[in-house]
DOTIKOL-553810 format. One record per residue: residue number from 1; residue in three letters; x, y, z of N, C-alpha, C, O in turn. Coordinates in Angstrom, 1 decimal, padded with zeros to 4 digits. Each point is the difference from the previous one (the first is absolute). Layout:
> NUM;ALA;X;Y;Z;X;Y;Z;X;Y;Z;X;Y;Z
...
***
This chain:
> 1;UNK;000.8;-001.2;000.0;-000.8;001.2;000.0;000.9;001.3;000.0;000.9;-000.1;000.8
> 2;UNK;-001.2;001.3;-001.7;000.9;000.9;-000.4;-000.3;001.0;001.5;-001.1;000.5;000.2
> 3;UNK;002.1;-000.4;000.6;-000.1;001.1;000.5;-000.4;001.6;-000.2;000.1;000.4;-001.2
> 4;UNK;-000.6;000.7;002.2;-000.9;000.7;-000.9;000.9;001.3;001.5;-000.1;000.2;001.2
> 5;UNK;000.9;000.4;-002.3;000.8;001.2;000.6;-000.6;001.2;-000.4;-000.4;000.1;-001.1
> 6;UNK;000.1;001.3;002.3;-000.2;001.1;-000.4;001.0;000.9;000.2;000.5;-000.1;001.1
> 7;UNK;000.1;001.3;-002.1;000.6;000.6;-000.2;-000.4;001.7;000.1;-000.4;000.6;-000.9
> 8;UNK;000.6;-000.2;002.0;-000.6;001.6;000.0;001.0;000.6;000.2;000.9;-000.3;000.8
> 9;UNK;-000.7;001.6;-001.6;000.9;000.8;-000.4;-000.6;001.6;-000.1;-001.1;000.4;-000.3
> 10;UNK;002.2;000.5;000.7;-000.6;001.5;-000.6;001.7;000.4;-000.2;001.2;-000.2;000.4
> 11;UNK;-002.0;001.0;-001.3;001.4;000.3;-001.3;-000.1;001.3;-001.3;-000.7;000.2;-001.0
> 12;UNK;001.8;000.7;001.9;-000.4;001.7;-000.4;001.2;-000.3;-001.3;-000.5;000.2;-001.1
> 13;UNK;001.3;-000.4;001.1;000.9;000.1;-001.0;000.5;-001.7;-000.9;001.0;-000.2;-000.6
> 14;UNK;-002.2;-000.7;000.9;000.1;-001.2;-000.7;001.0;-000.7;000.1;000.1;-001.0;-000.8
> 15;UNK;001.2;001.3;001.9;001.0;-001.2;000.4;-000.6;-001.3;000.7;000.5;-001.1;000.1
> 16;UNK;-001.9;001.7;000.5;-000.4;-000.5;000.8;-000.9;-001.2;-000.6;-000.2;-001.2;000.4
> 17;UNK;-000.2;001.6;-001.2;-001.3;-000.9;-000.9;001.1;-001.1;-000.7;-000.2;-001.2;000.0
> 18;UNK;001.4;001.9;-000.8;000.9;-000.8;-000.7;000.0;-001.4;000.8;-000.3;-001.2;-000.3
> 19;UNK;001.0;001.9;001.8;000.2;-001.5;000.8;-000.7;-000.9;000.3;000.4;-001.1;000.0
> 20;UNK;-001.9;001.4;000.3;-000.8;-000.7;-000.1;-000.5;-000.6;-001.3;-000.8;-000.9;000.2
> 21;UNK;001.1;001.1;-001.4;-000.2;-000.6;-001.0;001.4;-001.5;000.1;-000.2;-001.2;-000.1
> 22;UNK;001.2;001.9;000.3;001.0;-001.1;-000.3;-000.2;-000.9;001.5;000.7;-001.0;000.3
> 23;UNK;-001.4;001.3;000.3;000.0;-001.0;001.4;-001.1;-000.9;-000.5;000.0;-001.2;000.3
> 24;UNK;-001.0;001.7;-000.9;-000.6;-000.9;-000.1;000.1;-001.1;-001.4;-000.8;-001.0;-000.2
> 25;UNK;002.1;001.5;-000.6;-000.3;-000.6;-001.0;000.8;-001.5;000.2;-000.2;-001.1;-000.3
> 26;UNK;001.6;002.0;001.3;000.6;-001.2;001.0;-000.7;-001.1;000.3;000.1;-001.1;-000.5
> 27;UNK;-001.1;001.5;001.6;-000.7;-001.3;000.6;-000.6;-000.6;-001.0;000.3;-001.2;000.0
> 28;UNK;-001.2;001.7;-000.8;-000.9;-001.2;-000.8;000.7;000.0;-001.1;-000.6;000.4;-001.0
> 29;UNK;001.7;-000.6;000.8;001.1;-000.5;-000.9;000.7;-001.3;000.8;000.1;-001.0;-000.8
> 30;UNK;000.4;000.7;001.8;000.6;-000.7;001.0;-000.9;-000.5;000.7;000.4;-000.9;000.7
> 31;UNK;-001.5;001.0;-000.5;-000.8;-000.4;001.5;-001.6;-000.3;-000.9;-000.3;000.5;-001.1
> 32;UNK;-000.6;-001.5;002.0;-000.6;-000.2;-000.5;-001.4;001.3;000.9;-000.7;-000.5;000.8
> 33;UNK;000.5;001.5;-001.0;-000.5;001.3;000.5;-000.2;000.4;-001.4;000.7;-000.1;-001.0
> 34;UNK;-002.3;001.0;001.5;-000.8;001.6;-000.3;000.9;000.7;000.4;000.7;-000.6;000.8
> 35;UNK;-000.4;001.7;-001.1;-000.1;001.5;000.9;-000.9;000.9;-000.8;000.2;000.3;-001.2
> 36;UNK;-001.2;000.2;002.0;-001.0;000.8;-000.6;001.0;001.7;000.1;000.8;000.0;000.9
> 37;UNK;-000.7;001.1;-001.6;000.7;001.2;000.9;-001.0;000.9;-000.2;-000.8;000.0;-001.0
> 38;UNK;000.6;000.9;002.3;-000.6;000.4;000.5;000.5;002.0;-000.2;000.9;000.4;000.7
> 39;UNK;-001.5;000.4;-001.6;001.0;001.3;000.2;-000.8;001.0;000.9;-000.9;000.6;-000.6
> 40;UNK;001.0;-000.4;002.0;-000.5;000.2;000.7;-000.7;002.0;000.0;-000.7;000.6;000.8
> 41;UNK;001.2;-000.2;-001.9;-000.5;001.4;-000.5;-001.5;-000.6;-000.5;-001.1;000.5;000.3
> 42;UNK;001.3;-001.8;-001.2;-001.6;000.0;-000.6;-000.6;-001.2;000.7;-001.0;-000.5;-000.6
> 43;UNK;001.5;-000.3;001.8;-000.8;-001.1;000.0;-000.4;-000.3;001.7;001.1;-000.4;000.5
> 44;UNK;-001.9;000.4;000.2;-000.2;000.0;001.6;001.4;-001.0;000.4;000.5;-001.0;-000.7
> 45;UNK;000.0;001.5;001.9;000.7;-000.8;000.8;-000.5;-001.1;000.8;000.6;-001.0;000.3
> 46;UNK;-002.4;001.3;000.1;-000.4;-001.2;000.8;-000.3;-000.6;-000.9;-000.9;-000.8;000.4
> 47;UNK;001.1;000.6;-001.9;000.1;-001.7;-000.3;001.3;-001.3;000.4;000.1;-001.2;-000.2
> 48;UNK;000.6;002.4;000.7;001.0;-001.2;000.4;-000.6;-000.7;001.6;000.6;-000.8;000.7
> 49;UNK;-001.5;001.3;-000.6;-000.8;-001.4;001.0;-000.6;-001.9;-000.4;-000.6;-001.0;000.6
> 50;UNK;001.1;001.6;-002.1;-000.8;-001.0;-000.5;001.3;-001.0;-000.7;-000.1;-000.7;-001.0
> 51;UNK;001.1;000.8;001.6;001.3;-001.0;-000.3;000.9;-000.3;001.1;000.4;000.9;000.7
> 52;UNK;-000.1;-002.2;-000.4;000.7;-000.1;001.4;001.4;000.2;-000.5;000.8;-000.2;000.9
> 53;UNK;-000.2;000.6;-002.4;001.6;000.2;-000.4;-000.2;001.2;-000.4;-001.0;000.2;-000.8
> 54;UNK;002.2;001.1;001.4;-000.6;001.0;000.1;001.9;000.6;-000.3;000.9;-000.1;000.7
> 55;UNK;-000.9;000.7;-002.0;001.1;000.9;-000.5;-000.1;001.4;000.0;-000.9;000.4;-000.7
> 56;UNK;001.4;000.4;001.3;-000.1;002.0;000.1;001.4;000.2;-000.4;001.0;-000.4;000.6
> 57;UNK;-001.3;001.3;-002.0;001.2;001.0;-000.2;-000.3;001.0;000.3;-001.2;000.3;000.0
> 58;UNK;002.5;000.8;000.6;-000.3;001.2;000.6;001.3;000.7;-000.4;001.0;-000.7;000.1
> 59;UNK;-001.0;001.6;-000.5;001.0;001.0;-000.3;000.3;001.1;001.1;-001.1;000.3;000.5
> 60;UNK;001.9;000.2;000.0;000.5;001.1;001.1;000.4;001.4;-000.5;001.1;000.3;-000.3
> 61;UNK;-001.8;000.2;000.1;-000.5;001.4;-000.5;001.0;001.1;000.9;000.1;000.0;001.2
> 62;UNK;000.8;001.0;-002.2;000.6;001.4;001.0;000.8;-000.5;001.2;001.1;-000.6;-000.2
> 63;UNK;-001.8;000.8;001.7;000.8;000.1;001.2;-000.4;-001.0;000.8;-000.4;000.3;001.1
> 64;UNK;000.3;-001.8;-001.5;-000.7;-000.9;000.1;-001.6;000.0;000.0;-000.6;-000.8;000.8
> 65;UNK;000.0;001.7;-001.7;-001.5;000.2;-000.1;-000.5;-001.7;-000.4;000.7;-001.0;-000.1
> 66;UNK;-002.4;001.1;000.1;-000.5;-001.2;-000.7;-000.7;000.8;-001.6;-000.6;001.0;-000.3
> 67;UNK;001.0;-002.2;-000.3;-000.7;000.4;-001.4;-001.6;000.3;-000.1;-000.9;-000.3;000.6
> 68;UNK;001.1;001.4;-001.9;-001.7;000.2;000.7;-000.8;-000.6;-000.3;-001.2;000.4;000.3
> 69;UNK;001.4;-001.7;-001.1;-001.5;-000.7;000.1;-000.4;-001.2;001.2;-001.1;-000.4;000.1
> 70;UNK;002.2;000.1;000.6;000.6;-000.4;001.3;-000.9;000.7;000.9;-000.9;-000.6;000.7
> 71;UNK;001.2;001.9;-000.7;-000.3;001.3;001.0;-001.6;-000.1;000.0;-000.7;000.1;001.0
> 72;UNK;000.2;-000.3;-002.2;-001.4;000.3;-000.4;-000.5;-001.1;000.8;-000.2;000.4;001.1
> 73;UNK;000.0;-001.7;-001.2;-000.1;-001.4;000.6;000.4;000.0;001.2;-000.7;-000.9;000.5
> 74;UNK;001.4;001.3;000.2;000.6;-000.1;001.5;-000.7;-000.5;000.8;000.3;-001.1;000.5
> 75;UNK;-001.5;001.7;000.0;-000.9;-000.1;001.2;-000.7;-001.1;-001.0;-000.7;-000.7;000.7
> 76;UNK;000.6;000.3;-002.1;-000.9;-001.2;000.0;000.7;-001.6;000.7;-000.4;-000.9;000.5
> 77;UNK;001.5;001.2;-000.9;000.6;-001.1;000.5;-000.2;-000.6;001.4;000.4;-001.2;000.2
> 78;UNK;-000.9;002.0;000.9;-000.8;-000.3;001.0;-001.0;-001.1;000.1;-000.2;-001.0;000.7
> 79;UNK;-000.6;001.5;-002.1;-000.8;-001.1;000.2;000.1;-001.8;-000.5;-000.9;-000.8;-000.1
> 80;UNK;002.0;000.8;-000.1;000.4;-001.2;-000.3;000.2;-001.1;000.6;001.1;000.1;000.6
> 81;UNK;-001.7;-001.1;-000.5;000.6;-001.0;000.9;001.0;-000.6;-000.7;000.0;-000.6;-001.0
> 82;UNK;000.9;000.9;001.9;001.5;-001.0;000.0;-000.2;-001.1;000.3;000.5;-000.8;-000.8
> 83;UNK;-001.0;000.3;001.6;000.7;-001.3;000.5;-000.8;-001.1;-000.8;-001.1;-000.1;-000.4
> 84;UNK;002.4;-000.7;000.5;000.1;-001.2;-001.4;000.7;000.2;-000.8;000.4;-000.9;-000.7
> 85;UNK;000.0;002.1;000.4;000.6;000.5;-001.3;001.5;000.1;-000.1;000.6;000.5;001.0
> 86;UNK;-000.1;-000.9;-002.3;001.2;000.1;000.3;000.3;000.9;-000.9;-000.4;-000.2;-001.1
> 87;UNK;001.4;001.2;001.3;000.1;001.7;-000.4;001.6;-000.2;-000.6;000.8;-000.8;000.6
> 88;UNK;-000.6;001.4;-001.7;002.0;000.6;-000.2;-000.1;001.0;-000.6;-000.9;000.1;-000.9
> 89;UNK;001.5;000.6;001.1;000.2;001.3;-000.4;001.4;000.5;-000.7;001.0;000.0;000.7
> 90;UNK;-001.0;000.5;-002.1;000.9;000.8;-000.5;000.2;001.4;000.2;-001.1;000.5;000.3
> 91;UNK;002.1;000.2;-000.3;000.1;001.5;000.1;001.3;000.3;-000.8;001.1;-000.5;-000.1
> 92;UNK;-002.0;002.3;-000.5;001.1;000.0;-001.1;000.8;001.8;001.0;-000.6;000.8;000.7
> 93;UNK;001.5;-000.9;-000.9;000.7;001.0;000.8;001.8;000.8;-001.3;000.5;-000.4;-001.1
> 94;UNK;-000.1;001.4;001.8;000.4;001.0;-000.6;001.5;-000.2;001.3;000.1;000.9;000.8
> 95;UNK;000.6;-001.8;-000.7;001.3;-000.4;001.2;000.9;001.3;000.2;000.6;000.2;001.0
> 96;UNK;-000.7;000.9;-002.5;001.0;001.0;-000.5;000.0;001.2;000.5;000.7;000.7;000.7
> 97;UNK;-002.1;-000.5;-001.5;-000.8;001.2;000.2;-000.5;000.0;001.1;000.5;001.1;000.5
> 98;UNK;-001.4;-001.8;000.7;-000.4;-000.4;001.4;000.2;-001.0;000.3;-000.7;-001.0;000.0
> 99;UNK;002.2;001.5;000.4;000.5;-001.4;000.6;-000.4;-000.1;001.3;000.2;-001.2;000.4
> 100;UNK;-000.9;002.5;000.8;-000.4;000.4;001.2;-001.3;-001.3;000.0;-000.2;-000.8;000.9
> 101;UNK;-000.2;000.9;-001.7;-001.9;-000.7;-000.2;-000.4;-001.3;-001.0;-001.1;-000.3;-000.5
> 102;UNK;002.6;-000.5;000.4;-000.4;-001.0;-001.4;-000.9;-000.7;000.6;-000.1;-000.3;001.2
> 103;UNK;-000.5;000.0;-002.0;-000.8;-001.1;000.2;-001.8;000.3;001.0;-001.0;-000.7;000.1
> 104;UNK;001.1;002.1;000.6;-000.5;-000.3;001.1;-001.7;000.0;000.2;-000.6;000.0;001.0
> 105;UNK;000.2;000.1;-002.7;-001.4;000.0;000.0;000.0;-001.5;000.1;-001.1;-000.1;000.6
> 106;UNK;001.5;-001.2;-000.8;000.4;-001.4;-000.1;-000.4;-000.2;001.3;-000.8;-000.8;000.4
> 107;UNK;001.8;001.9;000.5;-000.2;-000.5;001.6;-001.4;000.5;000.4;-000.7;-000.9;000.4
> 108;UNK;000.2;001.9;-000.3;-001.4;000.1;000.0;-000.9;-000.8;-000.5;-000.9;-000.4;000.8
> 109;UNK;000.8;000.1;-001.9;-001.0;-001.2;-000.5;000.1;-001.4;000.8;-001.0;-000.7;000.3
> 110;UNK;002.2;000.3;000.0;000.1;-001.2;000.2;-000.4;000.0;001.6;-000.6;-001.0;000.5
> 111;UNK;000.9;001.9;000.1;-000.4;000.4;001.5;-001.1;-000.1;000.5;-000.4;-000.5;001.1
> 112;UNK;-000.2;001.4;-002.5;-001.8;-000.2;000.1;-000.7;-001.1;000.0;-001.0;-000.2;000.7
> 113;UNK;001.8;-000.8;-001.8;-000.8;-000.7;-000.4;000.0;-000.9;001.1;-001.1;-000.4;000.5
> 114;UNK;002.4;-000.1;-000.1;000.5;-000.7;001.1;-000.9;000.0;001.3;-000.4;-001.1;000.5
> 115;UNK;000.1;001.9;-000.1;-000.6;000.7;000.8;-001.6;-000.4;000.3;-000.6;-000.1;001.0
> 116;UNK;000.4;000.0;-002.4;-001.5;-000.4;000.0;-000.3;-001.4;-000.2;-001.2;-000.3;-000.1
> 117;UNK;002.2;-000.5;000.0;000.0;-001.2;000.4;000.7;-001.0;-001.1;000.0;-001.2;000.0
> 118;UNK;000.6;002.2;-001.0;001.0;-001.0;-001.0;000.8;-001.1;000.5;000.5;000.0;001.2
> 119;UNK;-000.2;-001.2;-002.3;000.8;-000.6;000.3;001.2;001.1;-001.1;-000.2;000.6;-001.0
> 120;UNK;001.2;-000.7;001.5;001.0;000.8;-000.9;001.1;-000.5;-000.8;000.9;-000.5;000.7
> 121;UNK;-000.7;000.4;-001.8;001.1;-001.1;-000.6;000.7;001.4;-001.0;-000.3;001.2;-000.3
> 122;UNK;001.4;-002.3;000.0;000.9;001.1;-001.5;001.2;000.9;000.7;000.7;000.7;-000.6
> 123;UNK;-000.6;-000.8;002.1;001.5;000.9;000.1;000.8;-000.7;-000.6;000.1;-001.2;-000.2
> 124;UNK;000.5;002.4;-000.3;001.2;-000.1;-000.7;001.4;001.0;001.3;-000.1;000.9;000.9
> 125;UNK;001.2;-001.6;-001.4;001.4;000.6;000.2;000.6;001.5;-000.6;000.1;000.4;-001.2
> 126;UNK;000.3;000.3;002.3;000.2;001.2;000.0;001.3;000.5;-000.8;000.4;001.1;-000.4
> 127;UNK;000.2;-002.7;000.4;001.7;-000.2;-001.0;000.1;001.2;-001.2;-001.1;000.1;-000.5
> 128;UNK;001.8;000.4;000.1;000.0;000.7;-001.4;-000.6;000.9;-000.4;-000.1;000.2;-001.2
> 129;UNK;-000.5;000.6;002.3;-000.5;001.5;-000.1;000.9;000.7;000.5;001.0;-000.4;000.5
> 130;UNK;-001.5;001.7;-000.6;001.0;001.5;001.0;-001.2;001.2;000.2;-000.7;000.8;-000.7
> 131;UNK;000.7;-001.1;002.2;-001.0;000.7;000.1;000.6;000.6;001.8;000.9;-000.4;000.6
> 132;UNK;-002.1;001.4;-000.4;000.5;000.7;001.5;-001.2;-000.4;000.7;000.1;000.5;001.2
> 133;UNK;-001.5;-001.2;-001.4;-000.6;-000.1;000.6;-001.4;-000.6;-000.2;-000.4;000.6;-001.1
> 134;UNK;-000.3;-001.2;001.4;-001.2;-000.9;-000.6;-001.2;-000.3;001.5;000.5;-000.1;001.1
> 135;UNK;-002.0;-000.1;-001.1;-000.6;-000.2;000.2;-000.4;-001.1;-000.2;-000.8;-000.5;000.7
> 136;UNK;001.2;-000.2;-001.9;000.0;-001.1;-000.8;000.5;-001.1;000.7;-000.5;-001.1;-000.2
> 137;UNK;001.6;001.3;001.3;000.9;-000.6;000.2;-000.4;-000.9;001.4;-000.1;000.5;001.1
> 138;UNK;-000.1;-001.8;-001.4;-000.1;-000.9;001.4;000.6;000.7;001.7;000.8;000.9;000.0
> 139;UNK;-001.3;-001.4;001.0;000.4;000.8;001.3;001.5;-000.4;-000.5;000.6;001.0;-000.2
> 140;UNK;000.1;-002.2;000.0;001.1;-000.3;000.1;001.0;001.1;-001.0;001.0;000.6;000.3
> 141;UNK;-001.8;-000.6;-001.5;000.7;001.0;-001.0;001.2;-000.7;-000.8;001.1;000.4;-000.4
> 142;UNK;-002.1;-002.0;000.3;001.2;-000.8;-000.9;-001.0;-000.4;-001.2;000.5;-000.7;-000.9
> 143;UNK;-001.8;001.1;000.8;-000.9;-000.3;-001.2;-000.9;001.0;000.0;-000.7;000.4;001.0
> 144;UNK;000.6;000.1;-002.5;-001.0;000.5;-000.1;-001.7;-000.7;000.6;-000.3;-001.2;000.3
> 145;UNK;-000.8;002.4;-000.5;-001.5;-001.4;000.4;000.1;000.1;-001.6;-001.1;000.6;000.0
> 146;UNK;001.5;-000.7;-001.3;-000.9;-000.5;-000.8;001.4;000.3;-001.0;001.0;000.6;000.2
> 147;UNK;-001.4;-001.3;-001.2;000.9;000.6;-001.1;000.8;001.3;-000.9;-000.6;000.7;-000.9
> 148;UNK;001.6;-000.6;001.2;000.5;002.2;-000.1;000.2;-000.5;-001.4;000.4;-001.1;-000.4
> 149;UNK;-000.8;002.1;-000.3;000.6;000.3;-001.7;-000.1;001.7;-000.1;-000.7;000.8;000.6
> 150;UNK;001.8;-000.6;-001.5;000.2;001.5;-000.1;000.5;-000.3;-001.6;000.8;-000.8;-000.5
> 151;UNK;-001.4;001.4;000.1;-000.3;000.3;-001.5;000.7;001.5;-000.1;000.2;000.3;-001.2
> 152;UNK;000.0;000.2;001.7;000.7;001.5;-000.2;001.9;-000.9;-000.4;000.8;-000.1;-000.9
> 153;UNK;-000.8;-000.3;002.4;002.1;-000.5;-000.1;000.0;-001.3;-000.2;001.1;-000.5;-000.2
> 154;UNK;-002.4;-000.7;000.4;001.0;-001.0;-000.6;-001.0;-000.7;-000.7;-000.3;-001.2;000.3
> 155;UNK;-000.3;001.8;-001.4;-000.6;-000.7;-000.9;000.3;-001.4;-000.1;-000.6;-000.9;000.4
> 156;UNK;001.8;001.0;-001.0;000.7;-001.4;-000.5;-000.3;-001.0;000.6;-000.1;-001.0;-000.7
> 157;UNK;-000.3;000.9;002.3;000.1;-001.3;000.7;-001.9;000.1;000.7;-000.5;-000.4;001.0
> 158;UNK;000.2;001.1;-002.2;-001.5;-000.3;000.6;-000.9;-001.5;-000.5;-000.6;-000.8;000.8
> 159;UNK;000.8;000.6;-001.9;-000.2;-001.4;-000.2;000.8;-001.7;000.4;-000.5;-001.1;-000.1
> 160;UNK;001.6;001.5;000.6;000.4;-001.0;000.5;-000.1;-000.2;002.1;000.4;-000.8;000.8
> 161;UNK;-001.3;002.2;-000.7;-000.5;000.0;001.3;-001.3;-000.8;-000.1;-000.2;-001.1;000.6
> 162;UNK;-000.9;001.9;-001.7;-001.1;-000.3;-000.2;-000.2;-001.9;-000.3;-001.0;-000.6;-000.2
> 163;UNK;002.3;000.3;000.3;-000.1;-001.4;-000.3;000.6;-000.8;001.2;-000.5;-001.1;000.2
> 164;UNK;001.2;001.4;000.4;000.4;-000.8;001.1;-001.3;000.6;001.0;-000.1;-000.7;001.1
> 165;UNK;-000.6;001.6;-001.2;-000.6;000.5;001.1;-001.3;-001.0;-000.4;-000.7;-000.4;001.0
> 166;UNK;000.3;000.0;-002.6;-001.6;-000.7;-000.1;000.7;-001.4;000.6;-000.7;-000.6;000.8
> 167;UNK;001.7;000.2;-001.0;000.5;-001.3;000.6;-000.6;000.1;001.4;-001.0;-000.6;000.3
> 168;UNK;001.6;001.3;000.5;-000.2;000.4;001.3;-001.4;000.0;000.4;-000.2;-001.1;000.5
> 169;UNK;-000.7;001.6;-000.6;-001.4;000.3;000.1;-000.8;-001.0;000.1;-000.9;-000.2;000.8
> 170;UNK;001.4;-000.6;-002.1;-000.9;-000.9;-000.5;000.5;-001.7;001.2;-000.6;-001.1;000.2
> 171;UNK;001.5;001.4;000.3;000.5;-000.8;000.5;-000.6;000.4;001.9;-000.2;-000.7;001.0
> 172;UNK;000.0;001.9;-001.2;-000.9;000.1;001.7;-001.3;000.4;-000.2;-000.6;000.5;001.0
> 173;UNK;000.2;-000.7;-001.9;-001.7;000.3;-000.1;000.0;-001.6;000.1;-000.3;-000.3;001.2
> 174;UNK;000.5;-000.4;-001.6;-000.1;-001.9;-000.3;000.2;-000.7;001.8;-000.3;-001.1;000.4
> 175;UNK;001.0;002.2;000.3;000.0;-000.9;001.1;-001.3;000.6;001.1;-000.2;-000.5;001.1
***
C-alpha cells in the first residue's frame, strides 16, 4: 500500500517551492509514497489533519522573520491535532547574509509543532555550515530540528542533502 505524504510549503521567492518539488520527486522516485504538496498561500493548513506523514518547508525571512505565508497560517496551526503524527521539517536560510538567525523560522515551526503534540523526525547535522546563531538548533546544538539548505551559498550541495535527508525520513516515519 502506497504511503500518502503531505507536503506544505510557503514560498515568497520560489527557493522554497523548488525544494519541495525535488523532495518530492525524490521520494516517489525511490520510495513507494504519494506526496500531495500543499502551497500554503493558496491551500488551508488544516488539511494537514488529514495525513498522519507530515513535511513543512519554511524559509527564514530578514532577522530571522517567518515567511509571510507562514505568518498568515500561524494561529491556524493551533488547531491541529498532532498527535499520531509524524512531522519533518526543512528550512531554507541565508548562513552569510544572517548568519545571527539561520535557520530560525525552522526552529519556530518545529517548536510549535512539537509542542502540540508531534512526533518529530528529519534532524539533521549542524556539520558544514558557518553560522553565529540558530533557533533551529537542538538544546544540544549538534543537530539541526529539521533539514538546513541555503540556496543563496551552497546551492551545489542541495540535492545531495535533499537525498540523504529522503533516506532519513523515510527510514523514521516507518518506525
Amino acid at each position: 500500500m502506497t504511503t500518502e505524504i503531505a507536503l506544505f510549503y510557503g514560498s515568497s521567492t520560489c527557493y522554497t517551492e523548488i525544494a519541495s518539488e525535488k523532495i518530492q520527486t525524490e521520494l516517489q522516485d525511490k520510495f513507494d509514497v504519494s506526496i500531495k504538496l500543499f502551497n500554503i498561500a493558496e491551500e488551508d493548513i488544516l488539511q494537514a489533519q488529514d495525513f498522519e506523514y507530515l513535511l513543512f518547508g519554511i524559509p527564514t525571512w530578514d532577522y530571522g522573520e517567518l515567511q509571510e505565508d507562514w505568518e498568515d497560517c500561524w494561529d491556524n496551526i493551533d488547531d491541529i491535532d498532532f498527535s499520531g503524527k509524524k512531522v519533518a521539517i526543512f528550512g531554507l536560510g541565508d548562513q552569510v547574509g544572517y548568519p545571527e538567525w539561520f535557520l530560525d523560522a525552522m526552529g519556530y515551526l518545529h517548536d510549535k509543532v512539537a509542542a502540540l503534540g508531534a512526533q518529530m523526525c528529519g534532524y539533521w547535522p549542524n556539520q558544514g555550515y558557518s553560522f553565529d546563531g540558530s533557533t533551529a538548533l537542538t538544546e544540544d546544538e549538534t543537530l539541526f530540528k529539521g533539514l538546513a539548505l541555503d540556496e543563496e551559498n551552497e546551492f551545489e550541495q542541495t540535492e545531495a542533502r535533499i537525498s540523504q535527508w529522503c533516506q532519513q525520513i523515510m527510514a523514521e516515519f516507518q518506525t
